[in-house]
N, C-alpha and C positions, 0 to 999 in steps of 0.2 A: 551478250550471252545471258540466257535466263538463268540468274541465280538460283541456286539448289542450297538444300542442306539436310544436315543434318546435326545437328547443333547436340550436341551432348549437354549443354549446359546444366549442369547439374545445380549447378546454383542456384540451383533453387532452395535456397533457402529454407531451411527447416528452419523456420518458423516459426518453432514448436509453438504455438499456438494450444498447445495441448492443455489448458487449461479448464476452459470454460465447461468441458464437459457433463458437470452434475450439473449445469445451470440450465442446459438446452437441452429439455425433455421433450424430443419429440419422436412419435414412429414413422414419421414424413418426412425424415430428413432427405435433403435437395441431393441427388446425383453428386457421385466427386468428377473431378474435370475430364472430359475426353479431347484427344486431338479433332477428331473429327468435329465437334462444334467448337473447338478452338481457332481450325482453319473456316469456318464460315463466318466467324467473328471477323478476322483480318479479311477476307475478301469484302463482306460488305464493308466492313468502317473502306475500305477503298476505294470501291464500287461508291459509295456515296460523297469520298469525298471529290472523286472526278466528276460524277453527277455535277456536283455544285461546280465546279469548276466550268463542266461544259458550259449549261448556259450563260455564263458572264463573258464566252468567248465571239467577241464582234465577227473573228474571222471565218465563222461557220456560217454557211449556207442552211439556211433552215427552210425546204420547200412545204412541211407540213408541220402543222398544229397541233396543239391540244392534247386527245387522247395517244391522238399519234404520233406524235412527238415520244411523251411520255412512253409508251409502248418500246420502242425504238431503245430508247436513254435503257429502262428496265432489261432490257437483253442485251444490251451492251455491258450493263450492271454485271453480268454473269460472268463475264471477260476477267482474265489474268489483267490484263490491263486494258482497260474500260476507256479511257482516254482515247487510248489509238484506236478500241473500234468506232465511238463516236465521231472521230475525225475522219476516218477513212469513208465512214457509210457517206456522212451528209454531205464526202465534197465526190466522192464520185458517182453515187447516185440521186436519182429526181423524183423517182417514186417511191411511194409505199413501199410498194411489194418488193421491189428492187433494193430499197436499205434495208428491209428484215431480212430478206437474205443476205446480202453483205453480212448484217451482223452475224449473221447464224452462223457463216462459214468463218466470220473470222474467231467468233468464239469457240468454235469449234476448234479450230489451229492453237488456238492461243493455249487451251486449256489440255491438249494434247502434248504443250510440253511440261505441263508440269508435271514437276515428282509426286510420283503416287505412292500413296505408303500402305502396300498391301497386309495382311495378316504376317503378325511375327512369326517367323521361323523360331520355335526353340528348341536350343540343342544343350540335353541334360548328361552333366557328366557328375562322376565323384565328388569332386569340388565346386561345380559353379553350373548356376547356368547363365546362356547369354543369349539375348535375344537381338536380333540381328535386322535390320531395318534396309532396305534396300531400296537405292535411289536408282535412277535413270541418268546413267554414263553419258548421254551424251552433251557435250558442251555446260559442263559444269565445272563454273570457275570456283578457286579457293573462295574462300570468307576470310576476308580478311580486317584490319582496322577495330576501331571499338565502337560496341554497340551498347544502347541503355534501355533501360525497362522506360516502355511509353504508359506515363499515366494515364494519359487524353484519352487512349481508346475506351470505348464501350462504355457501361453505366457499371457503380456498384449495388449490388443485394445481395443479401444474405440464401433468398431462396433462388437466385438468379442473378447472376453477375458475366456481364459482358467487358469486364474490365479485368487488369494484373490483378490478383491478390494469392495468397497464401491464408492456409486455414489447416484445420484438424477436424478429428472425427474421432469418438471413441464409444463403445459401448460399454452398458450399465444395465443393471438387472435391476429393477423396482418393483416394491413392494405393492399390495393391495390389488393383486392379480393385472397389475398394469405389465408388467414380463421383461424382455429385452427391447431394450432403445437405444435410438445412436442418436449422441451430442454433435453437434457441428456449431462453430465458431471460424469467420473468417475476416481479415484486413484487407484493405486494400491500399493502405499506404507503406510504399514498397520501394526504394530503391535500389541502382546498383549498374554494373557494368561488365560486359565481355569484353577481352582483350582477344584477339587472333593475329598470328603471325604465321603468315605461310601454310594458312590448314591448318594450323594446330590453337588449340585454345589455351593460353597461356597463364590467362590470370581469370579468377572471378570471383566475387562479390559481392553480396547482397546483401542490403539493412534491411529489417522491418519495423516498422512502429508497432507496439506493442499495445501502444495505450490506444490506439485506434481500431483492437481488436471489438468485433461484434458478435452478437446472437441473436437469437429473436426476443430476447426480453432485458430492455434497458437496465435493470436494476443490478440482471446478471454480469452485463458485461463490468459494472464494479466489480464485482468478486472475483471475477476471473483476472480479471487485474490485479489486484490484491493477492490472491493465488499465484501469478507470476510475479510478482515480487515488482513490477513497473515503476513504483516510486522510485525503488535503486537501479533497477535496471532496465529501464523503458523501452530498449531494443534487442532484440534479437539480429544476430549477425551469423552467412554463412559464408566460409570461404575455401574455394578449390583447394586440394592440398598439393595435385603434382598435374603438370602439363599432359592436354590430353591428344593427340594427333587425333586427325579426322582425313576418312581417304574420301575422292571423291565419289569413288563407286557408290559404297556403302558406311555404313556406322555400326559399329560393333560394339563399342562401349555404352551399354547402355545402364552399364554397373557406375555411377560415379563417384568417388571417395572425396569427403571434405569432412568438414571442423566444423559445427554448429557451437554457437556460444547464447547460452537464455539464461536468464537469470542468475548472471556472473560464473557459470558452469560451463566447458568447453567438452563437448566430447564426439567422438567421431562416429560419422555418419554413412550410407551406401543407399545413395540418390538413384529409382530408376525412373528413368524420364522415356519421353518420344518428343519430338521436334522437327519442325518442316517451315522450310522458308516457301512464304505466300506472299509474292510479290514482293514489294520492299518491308512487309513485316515477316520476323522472326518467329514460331508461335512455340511455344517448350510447355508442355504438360507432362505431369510425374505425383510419385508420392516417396514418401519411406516411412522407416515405423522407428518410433523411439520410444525408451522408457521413462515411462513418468518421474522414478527414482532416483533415476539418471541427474534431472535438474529438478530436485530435489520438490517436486513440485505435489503436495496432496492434497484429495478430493475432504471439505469438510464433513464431520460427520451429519447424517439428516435420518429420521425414521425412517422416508420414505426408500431411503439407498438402500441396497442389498448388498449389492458389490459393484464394484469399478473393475476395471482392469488397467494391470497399468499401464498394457501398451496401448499407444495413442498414434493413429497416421497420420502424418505431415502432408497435406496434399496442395500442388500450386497449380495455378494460370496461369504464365507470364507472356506478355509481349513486349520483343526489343526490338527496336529500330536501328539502325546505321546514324552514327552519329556525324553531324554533320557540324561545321565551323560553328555555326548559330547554336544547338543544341548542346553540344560540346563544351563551347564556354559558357553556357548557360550551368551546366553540371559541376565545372567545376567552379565558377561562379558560388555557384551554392554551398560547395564543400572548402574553398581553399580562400576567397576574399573574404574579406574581414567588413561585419555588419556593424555598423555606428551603434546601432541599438547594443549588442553583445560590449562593445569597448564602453556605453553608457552604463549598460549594468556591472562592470569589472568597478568602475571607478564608484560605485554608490557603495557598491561591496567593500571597497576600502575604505572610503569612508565613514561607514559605518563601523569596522573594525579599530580604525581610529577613535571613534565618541567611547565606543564601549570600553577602551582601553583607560581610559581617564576615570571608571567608577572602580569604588572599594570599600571595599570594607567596612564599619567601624572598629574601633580597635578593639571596644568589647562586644564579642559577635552576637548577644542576644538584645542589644539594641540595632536599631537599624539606621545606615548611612541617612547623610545628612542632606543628600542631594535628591531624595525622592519627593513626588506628588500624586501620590498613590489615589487609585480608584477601588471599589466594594469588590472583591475578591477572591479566589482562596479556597480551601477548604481542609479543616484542622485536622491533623492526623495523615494527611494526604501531602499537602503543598509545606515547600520551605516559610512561606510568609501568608499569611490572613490580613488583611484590612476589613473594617467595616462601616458602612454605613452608622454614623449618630447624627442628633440634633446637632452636634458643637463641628460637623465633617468627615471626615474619614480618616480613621487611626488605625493604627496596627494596633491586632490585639493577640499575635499569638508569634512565636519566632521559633523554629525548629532549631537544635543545637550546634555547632560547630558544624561547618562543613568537611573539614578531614575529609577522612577515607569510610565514612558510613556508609554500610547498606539501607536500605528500605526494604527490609524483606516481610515482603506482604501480597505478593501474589501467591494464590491457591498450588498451584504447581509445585512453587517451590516447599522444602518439609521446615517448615518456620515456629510449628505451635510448640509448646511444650515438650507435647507428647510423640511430636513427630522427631521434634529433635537426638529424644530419646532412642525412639526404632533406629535413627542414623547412627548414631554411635554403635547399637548393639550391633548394627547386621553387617560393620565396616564396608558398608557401600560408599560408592565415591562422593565427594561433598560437592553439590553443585559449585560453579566455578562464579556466580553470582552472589554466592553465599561470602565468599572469602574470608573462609575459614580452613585452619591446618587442620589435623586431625587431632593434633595436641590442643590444641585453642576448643575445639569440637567437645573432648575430655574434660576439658577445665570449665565449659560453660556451662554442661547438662550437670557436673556437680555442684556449681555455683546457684543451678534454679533446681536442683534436690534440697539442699541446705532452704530456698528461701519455699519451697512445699514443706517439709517438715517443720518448717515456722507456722505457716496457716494452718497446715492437720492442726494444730495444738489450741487453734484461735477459729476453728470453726464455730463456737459457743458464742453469737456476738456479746453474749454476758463475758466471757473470757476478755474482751477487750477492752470490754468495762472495766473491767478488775486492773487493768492492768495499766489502766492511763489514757485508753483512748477516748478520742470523744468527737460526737460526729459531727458532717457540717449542716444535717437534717436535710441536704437534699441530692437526689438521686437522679444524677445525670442520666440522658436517655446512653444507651449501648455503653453505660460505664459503670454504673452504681452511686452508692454512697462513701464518700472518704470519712474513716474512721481516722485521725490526725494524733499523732502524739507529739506533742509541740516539744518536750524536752530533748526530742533526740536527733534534732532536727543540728546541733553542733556537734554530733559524733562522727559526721565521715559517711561513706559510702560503707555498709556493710550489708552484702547479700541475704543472710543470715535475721537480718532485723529491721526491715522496713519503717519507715515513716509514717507510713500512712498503710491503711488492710480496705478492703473496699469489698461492701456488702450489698443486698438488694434486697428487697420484699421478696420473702418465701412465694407468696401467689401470681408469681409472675408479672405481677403489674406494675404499670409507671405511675405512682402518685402524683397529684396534680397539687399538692400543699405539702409542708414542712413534716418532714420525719421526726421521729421522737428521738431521745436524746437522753444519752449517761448517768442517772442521777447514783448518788451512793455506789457506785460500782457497778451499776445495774442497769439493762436497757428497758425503757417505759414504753418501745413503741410496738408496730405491729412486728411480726415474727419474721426475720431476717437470716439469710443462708452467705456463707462468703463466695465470693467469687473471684477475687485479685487482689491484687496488691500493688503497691505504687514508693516513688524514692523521691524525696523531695530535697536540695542542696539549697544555704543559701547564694543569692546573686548575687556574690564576690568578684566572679570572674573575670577578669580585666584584659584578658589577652583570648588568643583565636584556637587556645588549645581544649581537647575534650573533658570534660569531667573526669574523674575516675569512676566508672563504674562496671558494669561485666566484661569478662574477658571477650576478647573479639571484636568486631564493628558493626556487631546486631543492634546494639541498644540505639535510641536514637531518644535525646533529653528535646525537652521544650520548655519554654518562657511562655506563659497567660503575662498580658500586659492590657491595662485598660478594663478590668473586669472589675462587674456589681456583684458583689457575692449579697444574695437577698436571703440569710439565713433564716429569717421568720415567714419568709414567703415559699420557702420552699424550690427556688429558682435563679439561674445566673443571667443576669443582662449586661448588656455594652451599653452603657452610657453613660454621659461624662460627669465629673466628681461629683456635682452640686446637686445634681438629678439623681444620683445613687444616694447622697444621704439624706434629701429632701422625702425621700422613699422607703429610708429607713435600712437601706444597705448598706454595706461595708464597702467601700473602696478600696482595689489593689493597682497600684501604679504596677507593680511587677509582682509576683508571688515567688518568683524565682524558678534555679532548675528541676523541671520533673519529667520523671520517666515511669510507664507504668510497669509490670511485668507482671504476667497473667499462666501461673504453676497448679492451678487446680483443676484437677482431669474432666470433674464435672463441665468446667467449662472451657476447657481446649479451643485456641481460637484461632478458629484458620486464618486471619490477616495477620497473625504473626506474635509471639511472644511477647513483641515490645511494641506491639502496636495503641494506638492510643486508643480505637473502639472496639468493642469486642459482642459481634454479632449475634451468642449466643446470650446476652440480658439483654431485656424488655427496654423498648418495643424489640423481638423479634424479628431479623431479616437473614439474605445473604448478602456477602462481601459486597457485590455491586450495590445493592440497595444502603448497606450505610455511604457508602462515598455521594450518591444520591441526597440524600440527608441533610448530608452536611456541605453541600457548593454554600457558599456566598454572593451575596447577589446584591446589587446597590438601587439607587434611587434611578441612575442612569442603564439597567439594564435594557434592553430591550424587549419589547412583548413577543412572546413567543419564542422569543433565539433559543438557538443551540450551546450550551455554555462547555466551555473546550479549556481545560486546566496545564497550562506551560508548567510543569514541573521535574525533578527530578534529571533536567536535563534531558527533555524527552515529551513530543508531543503525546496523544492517540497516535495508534496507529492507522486509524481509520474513523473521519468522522462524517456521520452521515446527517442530513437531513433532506428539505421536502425542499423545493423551486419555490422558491420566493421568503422560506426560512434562512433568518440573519445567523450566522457564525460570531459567537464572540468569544475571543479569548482572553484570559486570565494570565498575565505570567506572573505564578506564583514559587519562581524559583528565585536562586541566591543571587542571582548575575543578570546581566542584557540579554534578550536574544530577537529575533527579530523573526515576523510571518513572512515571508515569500516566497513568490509564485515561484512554479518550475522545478528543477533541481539543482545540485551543486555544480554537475557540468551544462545544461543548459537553463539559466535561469531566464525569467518571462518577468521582470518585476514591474513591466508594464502593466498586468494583467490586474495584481494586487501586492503591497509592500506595505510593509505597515514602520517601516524604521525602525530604530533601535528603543526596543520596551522596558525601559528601567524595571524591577520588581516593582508591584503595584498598579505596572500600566496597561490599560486594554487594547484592547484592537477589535476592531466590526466588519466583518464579511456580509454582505451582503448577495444572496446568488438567485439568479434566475431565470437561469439556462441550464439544463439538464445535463450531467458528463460527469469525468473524474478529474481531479484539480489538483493534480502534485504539488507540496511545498515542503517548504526548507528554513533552516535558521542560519542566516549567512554567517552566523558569527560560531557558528560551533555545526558544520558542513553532516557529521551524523547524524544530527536531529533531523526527519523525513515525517514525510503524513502523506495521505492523502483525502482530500476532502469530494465528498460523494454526493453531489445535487441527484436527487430522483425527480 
């Protein structure tokens, strides 16, 4: 009996694919899917593969050749089943003219039973409408057993796809009289399953690969990935919610209810589809609409955008097959045996978690463990650890303070300057939950850096600091100033109120390229100086792994200078090793001990944060990105050209891009191990790239030159994620 359907399968997967949309600006966007060239897809992939089939068959009689042959084969092509016309013509007739008709009348029979799927009926009521699909009664057996989405069929493309895939569509109004345009983005790596019992569809299914979503411009389809969030959640999954019966007359559900989960967000969904069995394929086309908001997904900002909307339609291809012994254990083959590779990368995973387990600490935490053999990297103010590049090797020269419970609060977003801190307090808005700070702790901090403002108002005069003991070090670090030093008070403690050290700059904005001038009798001889911050300097006592005392809260964050030439007649600090520092007339510091800056003056409010160590508003001039820029570290062993990628903070980039055939190298410039690998936490690939376990100090080299996006992970702490972006 010829199989009929009508296949509800809703499962089609939303796919929300809804992404890429700002990325694929075109007014040419490709047709969404129709049944009708869905069922011309499944006849021919049939029609051809019988083709092939025929001629390899010894047992046909072949009275004619060539054109005519081919002739012959092509209108058998047209056949529900292509096979039997071929068999039927060449063994019961001898002529030409005699097999084209055979074929003619049997494609004519053949094609006569199949389900035709005229114009939907709709029937609108209050509540609902449904569109009603009607098949041809006669001798239609149930569907029964499980079926799988077939990859093999057809070819994929983005402007044209004769293969399964799922995709989206969304419209965008753009700027510079360019108007309304629709995005389209589509995958084709899709799997999944129908289950039927007795007519009715019981279970369904379907994954998507997310990271294999496309557009028509490679660069986009990063973003859109990065927009879907694919490092963390690289699939999308749909799944039927309740059993659907299926009569065989007709099909009336053609409303289908399921659970779409993208981007770790589950929410339900109303699939309408159309479906018709064509021969031994299945074919289900459909769409629905989802909101962007919904899986929390948004469009970045760009000039050119106007506006998005944020409904986006989910639209599918799919073809499924009748799974057969072979296919079947092939499927589940794929999803339930266990791959030597997957059990090789558990046990490196252990292992690794192992070696990392054996490092620690030193016991005073502004020296560094004894088991490192660090490479040039880092960047101060930024990373827990700096090494650098000298003649005598590579030394640490800078250690950020106890690890505890400190923040790093020094992203733009968060309200971290001074003055920002201030409005938080006034307008009792909520404390970001990164900041971790109570509202008490909030209270006690903005009066601890009032108390240490109202110290500098009094020492804006750099003559005032003359007076009063300080004395400079004549040289004016770039995005910091000049430290004005009062060495006596340097055994009093931590006190808000009275700083160590005042840090001033040249009034004209400029970075001197020689030695500032300097306190004589009370009084400053150089050029004319404005203050700008202030700084706390403790000495290196510390013997254990607990924090200094200093501001309330876990904003502050101290560091250790080790290894530094202070060249105070030169005007300038260098790394290099003792004998070469005084050979040159420098001052050698094996340690200086702990310092923290704190930066209270309105003039210069700085958005990397109160206790940050540079402050982007003194000379040279930039923004936040541009000093971290500045200050990378970089060794003898860099690589020309590379991408330089800073392990810090517990926490890679979260996106790092470069060009095909540009090297990735990374820095781990944090407290602990962590390790580059490919994939993610639940499927890792460390075949692809692994770099082992990276003591602090140690690098690792990507090399890439194949274009795509390149998830990875830190085995040893499974939140750290990235993804790296060949163009």
């Amino acid at each position: 009996m010829t199989k009929k359907l009508l296949l509800t399968t809703a499962t089609l997967i939303g796919i929300a694919l809804l992404a890429g949309w700002w990325f694929l600006l075109r007014d040419d966007a490709p047709p969404p899917p129709d049944l009708e060239s869905a069922i011309q897809i499944a006849s021919a992939t049939q029609a051809t593969s019988s083709t092939t089939t025929t001629t390899t068959l010894s047992s046909f009689t072949v009275p004619f050749e060539g054109e005519s042959f081919d002739s012959v084969i092509e209108l058998c092509g047209l056949a529900s089943n292509s096979l039997q016309c071929e068999e039927e013509c060449f063994a019961d007739e001898t002529t030409l003219e005699e097999c084209v008709a055979e074929a003619e009348e049997i494609v004519a029979a053949q094609n006569s039973q199949l389900p035709t799927l005229p114009g939907p009926t709709v029937t609108t009521s209050t509540s609902t409408t449904t569109t009603t699909l009607a098949l041809d009664s006669t001798e239609v057996a149930d569907i029964t057993g499980t079926w799988l989405v077939d990859t093999t069929i057809g070819s994929f493309g983005i402007d044209e796809s004769t293969s399964s895939f799922v995709g989206f569509r969304i419209q965008e109004e753009l700027a510079r009289g360019i108007g309304e345009v629709t995005a389209v983005g589509r995958t084709p790596k899709v799997d999944g399953t129908l289950n039927f019992v007795e007519g009715s569809l019981v279970k369904a299914e379907i994954t998507a690969d997310l990271t294999e979503l496309r557009t028509d411009r490679s660069m986009r389809d990063s973003k859109v990935q990065s927009a879907l969030n694919t490092s963390t959640h690289p699939s999308a999954v749909f799944t039927l919610d309740k059993e659907i019966s299926i009569n065989n007359e007709k099909v009336t559900e053609s409303s289908v209810s399921g659970s779409l989960t993208v981007n770790g967000l589950t929410n339900q969904v109303e699939v309408e589809l159309q479906a018709q069995l064509v021969g031994e394929i299945m074919t289900v086309v459909g769409n629905f609409e989802i909101a962007l908001s919904d899986y929390q997904v948004e469009a970045p900002s760009a000039s050119i955008v106007v506006s998005v909307e944020d409904t986006a339609i989910v639209e599918f291809q799919l073809f499924f097959v009748e799974a057969t012994s072979e296919n079947l254990s092939a499927a589940v083959a794929t999803t339930a045996s266990v791959d030597p590779l997957t059990i090789e990368n558990v046990e490196q995973l252990n292992e690794y978690i192992a070696e990392a387990a054996s490092f620690n600490q030193s016991d005073s935490d502004w020296l560094l463990p004894g088991n490192l053999d660090p490479s040039a990297g880092g960047a101060p103010g930024f990373t827990r650890y700096v090494f650098r590049q000298t003649s005598a090797g590579v030394v640490p020269t800078l250690v950020e303070g106890p690890i505890g419970p400190q923040y790093r609060c020094q992203e733009e977003i968060l309200p971290c300057s001074y003055l920002e801190l201030k409005e938080l307090l006034e307008s009792n808005s909520p404390i970001p939950e990164q900041m971790g700070l109570s509202s008490k702790e909030l209270a006690e901090l903005v009066a601890e850096l009032d108390l240490l403002n109202g110290f500098l108002e009094d020492h804006k005069d750099v003559n005032k600091a003359c007076e009063k003991g300080y004395l400079s070090d004549r040289i004016q670090t770039p995005n910091m100033g000049s430290h004005f030093i009062k060495a006596d008070a340097f055994g009093n403690g931590f006190d808000p109120s009275e700083p160590e050290i005042i840090l001033y700059a040249r009034a004209d904005g400029t970075l001197p390229s020689e030695a500032l001038g300097q306190c004589r009798d009370g009084v400053w001889n150089g050029q004319p100086m404005i203050l700008v911050g202030s700084a706390f300097i403790l000495p290196p006592t510390q013997k254990d792994n607990s924090h200094p005392k200093g501001f309330t809260g876990n904003l502050d964050n101290w560091h250790v200078h080790l290894n530094l030439c202070r060249g105070n007649s030169s005007g300038t600090d260098t790394f290099v090793p003792e004998e070469e520092c005084e050979k040159s007339g420098g001052n050698f510091h094996e340690t200086i001990g702990w310092m923290m800056h704190a930066w209270v003056s309105p003039e210069h409010d700085n958005e990397l944060g109160v206790f940050s160590m540079w402050n982007p508003n003194i000379a040279p001039f930039g923004n936040t990105s541009s000093v971290e820029e500045r200050f990378l570290v970089q060794g003898e062993n860099f690589p020309e050209g590379a991408k330089q990628s800073l392990v810090t903070n517990f926490a890679f980039e979260n996106e790092i891009e470069v060009e095909a055939g540009q090297s990735v190298y990374f820095n781990n410039s944090d407290s602990v191990p962590h390790t580059i690998s490919a994939g993610t936490p639940d499927a890792p690939e460390l075949e692809e790239f692994d770099s082992g376990v990276l003591n602090p100090g140690d690098n690792f080299q990507i090399d890439t030159s194949k274009p795509g996006s390149y998830p990875l992970f830190c085995a040893l702490h499974p939140d750290m994620t990235a993804l790296l972006i060949v163009n």
